[in-house]
Structure formats: C-alpha cells, structure tokens
Steps between C-alpha positions, in 0.01 A plus 500: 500500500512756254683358238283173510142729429719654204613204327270399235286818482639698164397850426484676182372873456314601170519888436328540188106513518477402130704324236683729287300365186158495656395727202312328297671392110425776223631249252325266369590131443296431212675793285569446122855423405474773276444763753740403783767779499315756275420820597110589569573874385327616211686781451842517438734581761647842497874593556494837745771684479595614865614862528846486668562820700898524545444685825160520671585790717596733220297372221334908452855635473594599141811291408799665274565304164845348648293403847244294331749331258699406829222391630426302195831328497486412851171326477591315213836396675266401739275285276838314303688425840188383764591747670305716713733654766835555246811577659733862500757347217179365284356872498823635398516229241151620370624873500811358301297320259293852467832714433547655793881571535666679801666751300466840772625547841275367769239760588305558871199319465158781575233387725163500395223673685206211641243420261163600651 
C-alpha cells in the first residue's frame, strides 16, 4: 500500500531563499559603444609599491652587509624560479652563485640567545 501512495507524487527541495542574481543590474543596456569597457576613473591608476619584509618576525633586527645581500639573492632566486619554499641544494646554489666557497674546517655552530 505504500508504494502505490508514492508512485506519482515527486519531491524536489529548494534551499536557496533567493536567486543568486536577485541584485538588481548596475549596467546599463542602453550604454554607448564607446564607453563599454572603459574605465570610469578620472584619475589615473597608481602602481603601489608593496614593502616586502624578508622576515616579519625579525624585521627590527639590524642585518650585517653579507646577511642582507643573502637575503637579497634568495628573494630574487625566489622571484626568477616561482618559487616560494626553495629547496636545501637551491640555497647552496644561491650561496655558490654569491662566492661562498668551503675553504676552512667545519666549525661548531653557536646558539643564539631568544629574541625578546
């Protein structure tokens, strides 16, 4: 008996209260040839240069000359290749391309105190 009060009744379930484009049109359809795809600024547009910080959390720290030009070189690696997140062997390559020779023994690495 069931199945007979279900056949023929279909069911559908509407979950949005409104259209997606229920806004109203800002363009308008009588617009001159001449001014579809033109900018309404009067002014020109202004290029602003953003300021890149190489490392947020130590951006008050006075960098040495060699730091910053590593830093430098790394970001413009960074820039050439699309890469953000450059591997081990691609920062070596960087120091490389700097100079940087191993020409000393290895040395023990000093910890440095927490910045506060």
């Amino acid at each position: 008996m069931a199945n007979d009060l279900s056949e023929g009744i279909e069911m559908t379930a509407e979950r949005r209260r409104t259209g997606r484009r229920s806004a109203a049109e800002r363009r308008s359809a009588t617009a001159p040839a001449e001014e579809i795809g033109q900018e309404r600024r009067q002014t020109p547009r202004r290029k602003v240069e953003r300021r890149r910080q190489i490392d947020p959390t130590t951006c008050e720290r006075d960098y040495s000359d060699s730091e910053i030009e590593f830093m430098r070189a790394m970001d413009e690696y960074k820039r050439r290749s699309g890469r953000q997140f450059p591997t081990w062997s691609e920062v070596l390559e960087v120091m490389f391309s700097l100079g940087y020779r191993k020409v000393a023994e290895p040395t023990e690495l000093k910890a440095e105190e927490p910045r506060k």
